[in-house]
mmCIF file of the C-alpha atoms, coordinates in Angstrom:
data_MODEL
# 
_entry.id   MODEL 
# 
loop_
_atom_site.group_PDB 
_atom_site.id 
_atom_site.type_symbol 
_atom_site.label_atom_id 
_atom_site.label_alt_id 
_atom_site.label_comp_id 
_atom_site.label_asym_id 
_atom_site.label_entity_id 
_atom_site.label_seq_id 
_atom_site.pdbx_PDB_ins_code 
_atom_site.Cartn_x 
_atom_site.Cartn_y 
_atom_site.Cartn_z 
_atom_site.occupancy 
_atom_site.B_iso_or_equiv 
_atom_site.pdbx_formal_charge 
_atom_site.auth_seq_id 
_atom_site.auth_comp_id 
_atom_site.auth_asym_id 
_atom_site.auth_atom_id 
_atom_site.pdbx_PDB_model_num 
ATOM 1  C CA . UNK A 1 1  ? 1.110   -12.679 -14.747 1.00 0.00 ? 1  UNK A CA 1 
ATOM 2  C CA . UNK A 1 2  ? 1.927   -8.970  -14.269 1.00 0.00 ? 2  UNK A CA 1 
ATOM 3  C CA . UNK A 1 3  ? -2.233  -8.583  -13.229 1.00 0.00 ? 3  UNK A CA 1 
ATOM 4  C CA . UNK A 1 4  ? -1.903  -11.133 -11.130 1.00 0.00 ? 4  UNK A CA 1 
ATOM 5  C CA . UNK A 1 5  ? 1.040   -9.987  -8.834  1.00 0.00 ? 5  UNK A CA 1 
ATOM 6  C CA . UNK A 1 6  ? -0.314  -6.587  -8.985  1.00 0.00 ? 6  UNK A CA 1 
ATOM 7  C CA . UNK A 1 7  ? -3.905  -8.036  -7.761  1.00 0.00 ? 7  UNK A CA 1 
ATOM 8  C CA . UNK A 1 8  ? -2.288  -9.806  -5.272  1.00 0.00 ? 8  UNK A CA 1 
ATOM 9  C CA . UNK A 1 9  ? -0.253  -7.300  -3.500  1.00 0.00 ? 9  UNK A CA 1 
ATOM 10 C CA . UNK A 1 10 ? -3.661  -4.756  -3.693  1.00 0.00 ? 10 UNK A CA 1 
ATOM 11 C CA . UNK A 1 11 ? -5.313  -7.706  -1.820  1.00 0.00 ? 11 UNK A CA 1 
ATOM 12 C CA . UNK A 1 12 ? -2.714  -8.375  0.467   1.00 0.00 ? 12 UNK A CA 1 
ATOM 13 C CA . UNK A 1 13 ? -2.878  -4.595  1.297   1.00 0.00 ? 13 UNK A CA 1 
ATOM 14 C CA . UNK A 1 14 ? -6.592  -4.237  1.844   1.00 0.00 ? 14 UNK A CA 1 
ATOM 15 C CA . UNK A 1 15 ? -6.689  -7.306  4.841   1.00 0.00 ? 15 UNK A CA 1 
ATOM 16 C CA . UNK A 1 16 ? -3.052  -5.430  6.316   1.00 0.00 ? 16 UNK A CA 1 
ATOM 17 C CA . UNK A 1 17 ? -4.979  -2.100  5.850   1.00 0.00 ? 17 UNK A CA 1 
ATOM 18 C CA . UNK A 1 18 ? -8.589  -3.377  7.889   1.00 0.00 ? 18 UNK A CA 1 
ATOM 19 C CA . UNK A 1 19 ? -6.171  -5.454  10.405  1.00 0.00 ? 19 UNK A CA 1 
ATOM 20 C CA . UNK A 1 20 ? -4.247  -2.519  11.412  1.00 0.00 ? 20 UNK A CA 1 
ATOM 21 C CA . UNK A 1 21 ? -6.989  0.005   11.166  1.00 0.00 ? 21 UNK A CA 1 
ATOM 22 C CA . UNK A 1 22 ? -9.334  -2.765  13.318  1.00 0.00 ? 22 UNK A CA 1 
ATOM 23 C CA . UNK A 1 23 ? -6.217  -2.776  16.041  1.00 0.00 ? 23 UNK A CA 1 
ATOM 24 C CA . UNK A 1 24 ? -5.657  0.829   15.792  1.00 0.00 ? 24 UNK A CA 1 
ATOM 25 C CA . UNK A 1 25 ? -2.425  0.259   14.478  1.00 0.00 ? 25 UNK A CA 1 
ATOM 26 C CA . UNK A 1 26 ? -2.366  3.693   12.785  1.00 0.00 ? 26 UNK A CA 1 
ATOM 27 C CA . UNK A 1 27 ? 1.008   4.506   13.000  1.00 0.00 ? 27 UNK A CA 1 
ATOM 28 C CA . UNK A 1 28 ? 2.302   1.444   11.623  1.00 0.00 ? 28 UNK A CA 1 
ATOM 29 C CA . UNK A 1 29 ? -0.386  1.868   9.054   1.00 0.00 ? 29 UNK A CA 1 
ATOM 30 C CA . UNK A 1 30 ? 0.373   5.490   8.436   1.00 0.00 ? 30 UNK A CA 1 
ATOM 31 C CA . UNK A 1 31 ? 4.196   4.358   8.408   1.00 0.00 ? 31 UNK A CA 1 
ATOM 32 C CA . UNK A 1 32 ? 4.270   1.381   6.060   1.00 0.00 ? 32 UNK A CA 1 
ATOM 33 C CA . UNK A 1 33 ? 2.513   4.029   3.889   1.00 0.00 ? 33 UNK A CA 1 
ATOM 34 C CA . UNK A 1 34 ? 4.598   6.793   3.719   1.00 0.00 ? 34 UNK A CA 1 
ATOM 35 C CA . UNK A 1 35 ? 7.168   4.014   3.197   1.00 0.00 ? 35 UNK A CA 1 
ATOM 36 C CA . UNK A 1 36 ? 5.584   2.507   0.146   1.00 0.00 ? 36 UNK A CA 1 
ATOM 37 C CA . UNK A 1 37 ? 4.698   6.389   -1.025  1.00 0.00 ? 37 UNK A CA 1 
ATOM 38 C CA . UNK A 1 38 ? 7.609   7.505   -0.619  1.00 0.00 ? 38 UNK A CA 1 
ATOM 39 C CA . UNK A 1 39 ? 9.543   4.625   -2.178  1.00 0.00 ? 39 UNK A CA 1 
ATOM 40 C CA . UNK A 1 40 ? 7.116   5.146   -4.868  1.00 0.00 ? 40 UNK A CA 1 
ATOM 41 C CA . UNK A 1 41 ? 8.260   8.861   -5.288  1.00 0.00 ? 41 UNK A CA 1 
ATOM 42 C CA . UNK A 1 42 ? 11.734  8.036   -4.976  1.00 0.00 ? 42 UNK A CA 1 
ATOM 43 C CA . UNK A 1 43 ? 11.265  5.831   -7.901  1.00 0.00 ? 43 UNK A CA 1 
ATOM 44 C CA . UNK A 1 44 ? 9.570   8.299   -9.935  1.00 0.00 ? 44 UNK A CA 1 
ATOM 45 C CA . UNK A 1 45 ? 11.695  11.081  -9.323  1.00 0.00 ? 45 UNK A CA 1 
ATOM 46 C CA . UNK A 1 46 ? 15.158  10.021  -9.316  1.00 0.00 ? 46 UNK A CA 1 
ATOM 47 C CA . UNK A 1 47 ? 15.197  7.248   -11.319 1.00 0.00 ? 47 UNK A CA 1 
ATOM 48 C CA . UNK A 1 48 ? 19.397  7.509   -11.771 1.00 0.00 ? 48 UNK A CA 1 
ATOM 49 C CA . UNK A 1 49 ? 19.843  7.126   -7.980  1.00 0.00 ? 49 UNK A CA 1 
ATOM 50 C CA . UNK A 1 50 ? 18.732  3.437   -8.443  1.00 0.00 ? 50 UNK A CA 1 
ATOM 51 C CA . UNK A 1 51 ? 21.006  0.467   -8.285  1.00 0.00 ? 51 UNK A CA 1 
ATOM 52 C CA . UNK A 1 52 ? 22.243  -1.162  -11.242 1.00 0.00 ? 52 UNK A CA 1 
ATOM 53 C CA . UNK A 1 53 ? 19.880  -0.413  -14.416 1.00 0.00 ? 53 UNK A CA 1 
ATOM 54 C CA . UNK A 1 54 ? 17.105  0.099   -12.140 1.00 0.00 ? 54 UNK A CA 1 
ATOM 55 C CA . UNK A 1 55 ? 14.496  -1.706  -14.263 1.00 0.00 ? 55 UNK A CA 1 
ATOM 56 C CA . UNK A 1 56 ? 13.986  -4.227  -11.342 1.00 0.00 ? 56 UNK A CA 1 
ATOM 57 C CA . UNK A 1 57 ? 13.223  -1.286  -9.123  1.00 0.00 ? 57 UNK A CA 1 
ATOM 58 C CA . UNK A 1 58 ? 11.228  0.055   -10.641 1.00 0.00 ? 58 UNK A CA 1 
ATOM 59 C CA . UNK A 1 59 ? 9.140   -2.872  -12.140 1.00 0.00 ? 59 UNK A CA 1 
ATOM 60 C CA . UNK A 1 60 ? 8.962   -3.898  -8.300  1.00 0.00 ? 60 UNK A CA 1 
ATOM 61 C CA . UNK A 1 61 ? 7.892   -0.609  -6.870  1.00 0.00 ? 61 UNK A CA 1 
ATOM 62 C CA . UNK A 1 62 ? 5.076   0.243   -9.840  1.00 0.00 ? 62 UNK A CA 1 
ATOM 63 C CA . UNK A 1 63 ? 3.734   -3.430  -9.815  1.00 0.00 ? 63 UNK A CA 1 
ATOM 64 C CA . UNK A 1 64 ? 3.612   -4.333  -5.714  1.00 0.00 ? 64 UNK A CA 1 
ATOM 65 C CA . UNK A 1 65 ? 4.637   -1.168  -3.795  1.00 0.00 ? 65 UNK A CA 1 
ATOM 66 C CA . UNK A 1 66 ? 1.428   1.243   -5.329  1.00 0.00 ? 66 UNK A CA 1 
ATOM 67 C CA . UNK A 1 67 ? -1.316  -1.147  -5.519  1.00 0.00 ? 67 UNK A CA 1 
ATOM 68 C CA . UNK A 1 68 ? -0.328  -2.488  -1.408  1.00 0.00 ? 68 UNK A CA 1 
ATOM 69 C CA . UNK A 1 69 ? -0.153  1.254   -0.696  1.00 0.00 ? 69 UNK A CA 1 
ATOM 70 C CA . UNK A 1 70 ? -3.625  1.665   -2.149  1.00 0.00 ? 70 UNK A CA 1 
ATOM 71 C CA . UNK A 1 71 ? -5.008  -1.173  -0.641  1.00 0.00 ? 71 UNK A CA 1 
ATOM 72 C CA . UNK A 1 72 ? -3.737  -0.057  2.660   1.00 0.00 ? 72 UNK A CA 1 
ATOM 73 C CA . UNK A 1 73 ? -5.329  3.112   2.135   1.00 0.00 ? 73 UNK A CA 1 
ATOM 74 C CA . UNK A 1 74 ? -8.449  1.388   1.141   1.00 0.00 ? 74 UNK A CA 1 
ATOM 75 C CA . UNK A 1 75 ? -8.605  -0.901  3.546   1.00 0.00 ? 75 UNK A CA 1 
ATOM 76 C CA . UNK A 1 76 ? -8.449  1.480   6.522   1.00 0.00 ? 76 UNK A CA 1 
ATOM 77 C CA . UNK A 1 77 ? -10.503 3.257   5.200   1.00 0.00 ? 77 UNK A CA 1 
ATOM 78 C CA . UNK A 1 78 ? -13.307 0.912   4.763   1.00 0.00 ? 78 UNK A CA 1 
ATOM 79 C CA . UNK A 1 79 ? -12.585 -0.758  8.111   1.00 0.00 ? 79 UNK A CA 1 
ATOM 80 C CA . UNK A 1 80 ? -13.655 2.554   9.761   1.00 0.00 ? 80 UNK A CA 1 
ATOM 81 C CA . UNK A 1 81 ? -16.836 3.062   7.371   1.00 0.00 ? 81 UNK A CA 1 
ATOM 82 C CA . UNK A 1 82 ? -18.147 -0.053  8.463   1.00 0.00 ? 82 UNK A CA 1 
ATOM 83 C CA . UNK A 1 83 ? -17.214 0.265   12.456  1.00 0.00 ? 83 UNK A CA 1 
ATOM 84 C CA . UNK A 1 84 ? -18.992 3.612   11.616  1.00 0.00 ? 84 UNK A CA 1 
ATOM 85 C CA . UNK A 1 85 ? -21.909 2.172   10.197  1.00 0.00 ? 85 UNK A CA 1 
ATOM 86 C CA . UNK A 1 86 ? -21.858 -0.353  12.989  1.00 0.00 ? 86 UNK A CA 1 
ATOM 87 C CA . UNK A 1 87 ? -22.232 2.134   15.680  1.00 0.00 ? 87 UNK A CA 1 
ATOM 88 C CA . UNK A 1 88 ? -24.932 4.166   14.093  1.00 0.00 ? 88 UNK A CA 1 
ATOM 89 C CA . UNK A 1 89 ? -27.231 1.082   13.711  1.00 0.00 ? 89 UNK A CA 1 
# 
């Protein structure tokens, strides 16, 4: 189940990723990912700082928030390779 959910939000990244890089939606992009990173860090860091016992948090942020932040990454990033590729041909 854990793959699953994990798969899913890296999916769900990628297509937000391409849509906002094909829009030029880069600083939405660039803040929804310094969001997620930075939740991410937050987690990782400080891990006393969180509410209650935190293991929700942090299950949460490791399983959805860093594969959607790498799929939004990736996603952008392949959007522009193939607009890239598109031009040149």
């Amino acid at each position: 189940m854990m793959y699953a959910i994990a798969l899913t939000a890296l999916g769900l990244g990628i297509v937000a990723g391409w849509s906002m890089a094909s829009r030029f939606m880069l600083r939405s992009l660039a803040a929804v990912f310094i969001l997620l990173a930075s939740t991410v860090l937050w987690v990782s860091l400080a891990p006393g700082t969180l509410p209650g016992d935190g293991f929700a948090v942090v299950v949460a942020t490791f399983l959805v928030a860093l594969p959607m932040a790498s799929g939004l990454l990736g996603g952008a990033v392949f959007c522009g390779l193939i607009r890239r590729h598109a031009k040149a041909s």
